[in-house]
Each structure stands twice: as structure tokens, then as C-alpha cells.
N, C-alpha and C positions, 0 to 999 in steps of 0.2 A: 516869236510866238507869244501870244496874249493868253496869260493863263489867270484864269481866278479862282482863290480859295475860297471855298464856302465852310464855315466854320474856322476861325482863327485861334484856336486851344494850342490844346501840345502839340497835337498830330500836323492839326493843321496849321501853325506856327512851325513847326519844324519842318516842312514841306518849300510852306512860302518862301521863308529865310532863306533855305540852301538854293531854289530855284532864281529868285532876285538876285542870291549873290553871286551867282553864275551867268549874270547879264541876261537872265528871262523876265518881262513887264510881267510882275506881278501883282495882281488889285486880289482884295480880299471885298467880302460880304459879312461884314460884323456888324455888331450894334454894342449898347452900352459903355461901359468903363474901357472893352478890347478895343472899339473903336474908335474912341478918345485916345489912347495910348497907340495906337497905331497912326493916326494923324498926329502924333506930336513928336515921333519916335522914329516909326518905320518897323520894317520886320526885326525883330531883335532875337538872338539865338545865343546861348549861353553854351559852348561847348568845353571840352579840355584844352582845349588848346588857344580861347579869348573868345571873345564877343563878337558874333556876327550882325554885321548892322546892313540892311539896305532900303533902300524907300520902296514906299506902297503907295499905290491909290487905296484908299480904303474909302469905302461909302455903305449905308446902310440899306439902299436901294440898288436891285441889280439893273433896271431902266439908267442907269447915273452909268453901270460900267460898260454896259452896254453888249451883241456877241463874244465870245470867247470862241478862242481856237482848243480850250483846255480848261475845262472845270474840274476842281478836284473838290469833292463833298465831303468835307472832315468833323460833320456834327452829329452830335450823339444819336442813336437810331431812332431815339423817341419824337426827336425832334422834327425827322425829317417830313413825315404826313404833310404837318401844316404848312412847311415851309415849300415844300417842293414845287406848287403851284408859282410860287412869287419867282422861280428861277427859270421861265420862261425867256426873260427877252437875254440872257447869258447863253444859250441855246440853240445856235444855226442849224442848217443842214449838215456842216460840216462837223462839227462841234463835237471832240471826246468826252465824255462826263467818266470821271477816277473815282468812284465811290473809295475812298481812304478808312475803313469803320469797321468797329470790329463784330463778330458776331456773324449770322443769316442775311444777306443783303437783300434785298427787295424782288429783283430781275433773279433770284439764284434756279426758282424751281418752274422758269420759265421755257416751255416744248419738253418739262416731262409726263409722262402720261399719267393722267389723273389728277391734273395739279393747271386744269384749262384757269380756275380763278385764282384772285391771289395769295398768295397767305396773310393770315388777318393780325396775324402775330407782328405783320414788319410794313406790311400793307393794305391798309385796313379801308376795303372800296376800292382800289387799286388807283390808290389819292397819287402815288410816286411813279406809277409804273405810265400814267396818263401823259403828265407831263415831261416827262425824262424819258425816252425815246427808247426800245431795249436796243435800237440795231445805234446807236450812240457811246454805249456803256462798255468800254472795258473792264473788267476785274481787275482786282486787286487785293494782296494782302502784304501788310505792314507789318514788319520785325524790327520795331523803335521801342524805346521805350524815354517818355519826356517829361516832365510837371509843365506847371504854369506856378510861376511861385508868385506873378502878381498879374494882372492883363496886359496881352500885349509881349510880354517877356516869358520867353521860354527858354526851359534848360534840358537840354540832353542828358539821356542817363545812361543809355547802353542802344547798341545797335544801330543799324542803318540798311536792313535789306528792305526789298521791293520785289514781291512776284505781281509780276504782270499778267494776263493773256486774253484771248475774245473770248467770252463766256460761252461761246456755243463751243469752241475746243478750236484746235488748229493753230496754223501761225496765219500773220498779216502783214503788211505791209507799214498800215498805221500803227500798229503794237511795237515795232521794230524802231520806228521812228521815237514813238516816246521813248522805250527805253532808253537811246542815245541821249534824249533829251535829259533824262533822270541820271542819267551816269555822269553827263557833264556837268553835273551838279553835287557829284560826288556820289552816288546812292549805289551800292551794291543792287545791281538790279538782276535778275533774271525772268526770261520770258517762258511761261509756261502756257507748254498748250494742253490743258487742263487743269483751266486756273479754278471748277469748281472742286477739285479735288483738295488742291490746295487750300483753298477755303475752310474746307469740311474737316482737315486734315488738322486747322489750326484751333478751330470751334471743338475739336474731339478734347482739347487738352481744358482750353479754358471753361468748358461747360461746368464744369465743375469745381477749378481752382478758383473763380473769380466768385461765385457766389458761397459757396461754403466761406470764403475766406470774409467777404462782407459781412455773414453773418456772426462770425465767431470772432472778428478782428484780428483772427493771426495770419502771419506770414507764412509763405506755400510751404516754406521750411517744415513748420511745428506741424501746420497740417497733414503733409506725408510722414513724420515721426510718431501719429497717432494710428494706431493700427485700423482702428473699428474706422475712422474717417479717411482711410487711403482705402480700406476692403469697398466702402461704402459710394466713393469715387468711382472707383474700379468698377462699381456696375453699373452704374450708371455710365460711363464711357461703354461696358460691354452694349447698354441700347442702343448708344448711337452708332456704334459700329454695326450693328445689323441695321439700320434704316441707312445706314453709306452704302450699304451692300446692297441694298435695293433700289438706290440712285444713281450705282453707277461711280461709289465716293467711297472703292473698298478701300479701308485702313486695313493693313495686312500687323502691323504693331500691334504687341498688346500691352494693355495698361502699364505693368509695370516696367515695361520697359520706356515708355513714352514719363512715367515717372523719373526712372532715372534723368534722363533727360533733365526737367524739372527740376531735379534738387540741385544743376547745378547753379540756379538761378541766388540757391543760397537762401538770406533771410528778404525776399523780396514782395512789397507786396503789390499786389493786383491793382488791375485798374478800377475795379468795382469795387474793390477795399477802398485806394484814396477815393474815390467820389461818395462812400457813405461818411468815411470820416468828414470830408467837407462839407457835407450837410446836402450833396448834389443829386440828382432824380440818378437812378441807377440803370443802366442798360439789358437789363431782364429778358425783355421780348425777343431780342434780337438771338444772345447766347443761348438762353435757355426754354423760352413759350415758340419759338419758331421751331426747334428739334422735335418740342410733345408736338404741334400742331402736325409737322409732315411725318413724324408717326404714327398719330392716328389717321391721317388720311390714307397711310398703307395698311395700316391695322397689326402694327407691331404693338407688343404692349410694354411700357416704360412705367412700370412701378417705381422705380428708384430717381426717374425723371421726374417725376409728376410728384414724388416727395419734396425733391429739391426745387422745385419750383413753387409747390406750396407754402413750404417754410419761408422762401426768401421773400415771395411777395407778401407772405402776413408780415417777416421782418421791416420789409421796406417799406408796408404802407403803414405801421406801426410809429416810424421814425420818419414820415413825408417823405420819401423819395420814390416813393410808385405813386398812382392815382387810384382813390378807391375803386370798388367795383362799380362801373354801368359812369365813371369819367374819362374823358377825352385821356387819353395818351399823347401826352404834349411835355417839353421841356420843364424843368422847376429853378 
């Protein structure tokens, strides 16, 4: 099977690695210093147990790698608009596309009622949805957690699960396939047939640990040891649980119990914690302006959403990693 990673980070550094080193032709879609260090290198995986090394094609042009039997999209959400067009010739008829990303995916609020255009928050003109096929797309969500401590080189940190499933719900054929293929790769895989629940179900925890924590720099730890900041969490996951419940995306948990959970993560921090620390564009839209966005298209009201989202983009466009107001939403 000919699979290519679009995005070579953590996510998608950790994908690549384990798939190459389980005898899958791996090519990746980088550019700059990752794609320098990938032609010099190969996939490189840092785990506990030594160093995973296997070769890549890697090229900067998807015309160079040519159809895929398997795209997996491991780049930041912001990114994806401008990019999506250029990953046409990677794209057959036949062709899986693994959105790998965390947050609202693009394809998520597509055949539900009142939701005919796309969301502006993750698809803005429906730049993704055009050229990336929805009957193409399986779902996915990711339970890894990885750095990149220099291009090109990734370290595992915790985890290895993989939900799978076809975004309209149900089992398949092709979904069944991949996961074999992910397993023999090592991946704690399971196949969900309702992989949007799942989705929503992962977005209910981070909407809020990952940006609170950006902005205050602490770890989800301190964070839930603060009362007024776990109350404050807490209702804001109570909004997005009533707009799950009108998609079809009921979380039956409640906050603190979905907390517990969480604290056993320890002093850990977020993914939107390390990318304000490294001075990187943050993934806002996806986590948190795609929740406000499809609840006001139901006409739920998210006070406590709409705070946190306030905050973190005067934070983030304060410190350059949003785009002001009325700029393109593109990668930094």
C-alpha cells in the first residue's frame, strides 16, 4: 500500500515511522528544514524502547509523489485551507484521505440539517471540502502524545490508540482494512461506527484544557487544582454538551467526571501550551471558533464559550500566533 503523510510533525512523524517500519512505502509532503532532514535521515522515531529509523520519499511537491492508496493529513488545522488544493494529484478515485488533527474537522457537519454550507471556522469557502472528496474521508481520532525536538525527529511520549470509522456511521469494508493495516504497525486501533461522536467526545475535554492552559502557561494539573478555573471549564464543556445533543454527539459524562480522568495526565501540558511556548500559530478555530460557530447556527447560547475564545485570540494575536482580524488564516 502507498501511503503518504501530509504534514511531517509529531503526529505525523509518528504515523510515518511506525507505518515504514512495518514494511508500508511511505512518502511524506514537507517542506523546509523537515524536509531536508527527512531526505537525509528518513522517518526517525524516538520511542522507549530505541530509535526507529525507516526511509522516505519525501518531496515538497504532491505531483513528485504522485496517487496514494492512503493520505493521512497531519497539519495544523489553520493550515489546511491553503494547502488542500495543491493535494489533488495524491487523490484517486480510490484514495482514503485520514484526516489525523485535532479539533472540528472540516467534513464533521456534513448531511446535518442546517449546516448545507461549510463551517467558516475550519472551512472557510469550502477551500477543503472541494478538493478532498467527503465520500474519500474516513475519520479519525488520535490518543498519542509526541514533540518534535528538532525537524524530521520525533519522540513519543505517551500513547498509541487510533479510532477509526466512516463519518456517515456504520462499518466498512475499507475502514476494516485500514485498521489491519494500523495494527500491523503496532497501533492500538479500534473501529468506530460513530467516529463523529468520538470526535466530539475528545473536543468536549480539550476545548478548554488546551486553551485556558495557553493562556496562563500552566499544566492541566494546576489548572484543575484552581477552583474558579475548573468551575469555569466546567461550563463551558456544560455548552458543548448541549450542542452534542443536538448533533447527535450526546456525552452522557459530566465535567467532573471527564476531569477526573484528566488529572490523571499529571503535570502535563497541552498541545496548544507547547506551540504558544514555541512561538507557533495555535489551533483555535478548529478546538474552540468551530464549537461557537455550530452553536450559533443552532442557536444555543455559549457565554462561557465565547469568553474563551475571546480571551485566547486577543492572547494569541497579542503574541503572533493567530492572524489579526479581516487576515487570511494560514500557518506562522
Amino acid at each position: 500500500m502507498k501511503v503518504c503523510i501530509v504534514g511531517a510533525g509529531a503526529i505525523g512523524g509518528f504515523l510515518g515511522s511506525k507505518l515504514a517500519a512495518a514494511g508500508a512505502s511511505v512518502s511524506a509532503l514537507a517542506r523546509g528544514a523537515t524536509l531536508e532532514a527527512l531526505q537525509s535521515h528518513g522517518w526517525r522515531l524516538q520511542t522507549a524502547e530505541g530509535l526507529i529509523q525507516a526511509p522516505v520519499e519525501a518531496a515538497e511537491s504532491a505531483e513528485q509523489l504522485g496517487e496514494q492508496d492512503l493520505v493521512i493529513i497531519a497539519v495544523k488545522g489553520q493550515a489546511l485551507a491553503d494547502l488542500a488544493p495543491r493535494l489533488a494529484p495524491l487523490v484517486g478515485p480510490q484514495t482514503l484521505v485520514l484526516p489525523a488533527m485535532n479539533g472540528v474537522p472540516w467534513w464533521f457537519c456534513q448531511g446535518l440539517p442546517g449546516f448545507e454550507a461549510p463551517l467558516a471556522s475550519v472551512d472557510p469557502a469550502g477551500a477543503i471540502a472541494r478538493p478532498i472528496p467527503f465520500e474519500r474521508v474516513v475519520g479519525c481520532v488520535v490518543h498519542a502524545s509526541c514533540t518534535c525536538p528538532e525537524p524530521g525527529l520525533v519522540r513519543h511520549v505517551m500513547g498509541n490508540g487510533l479510532i477509526i470509522g466512516e463519518p456517515a456511521g456504520g462499518a466498512s469494508t475499507r475502514v476494516q482494512q485500514l485498521a489491519e493495516l494500523l495494527e500491523r504497525a503496532g497501533f492500538a486501533v479500534t473501529v468506530s461506527a460513530d467516529i463523529r461522536y468520538d470526535i466530539w467526545y475528545k473536543l468536549w475535554g480539550n476545548l478548554t484544557m488546551n486553551p485556558v492552559s495557553a493562556i496562563t502557561g500552566a499544566t492541566i494539573d494546576r489548572l484543575l487544582d484552581d477552583d474558579l478555573v475548573r468551575q469555569f471549564c466546567s461550563a463551558a464543556m456544560g455548552e458543548a454538551a448541549a450542542i452534542g445533543r443536538l448533533i447527535g454527539c450526546d456525552v452522557t459524562q459530566s465535567p467532573d467526571e471527564r476531569h477526573a480522568v484528566t488529572r490523571k495526565l499529571g503535570a502535563f501540558k497541552t498541545s496548544m501550551l507547547q506551540d504558544a511556548e514555541a512561538g507557533r500559530a495555535i489551533e483555535l478555530d478548529s478546538i474552540v471558533g468551530a464549537v461557537q460557530e455550530i452553536g450559533r447556527r443552532l442557536g444555543v447560547d455559549t457565554p462561557n464559550i465565547d469568553a474563551l475564545l475571546g480571551l485566547t485570540r486577543l492572547f494569541a494575536r497579542v503574541h503572533g500566533l493567530y492572524p489579526d482580524a479581516g487576515a487570511p488564516r494560514t500557518a506562522q
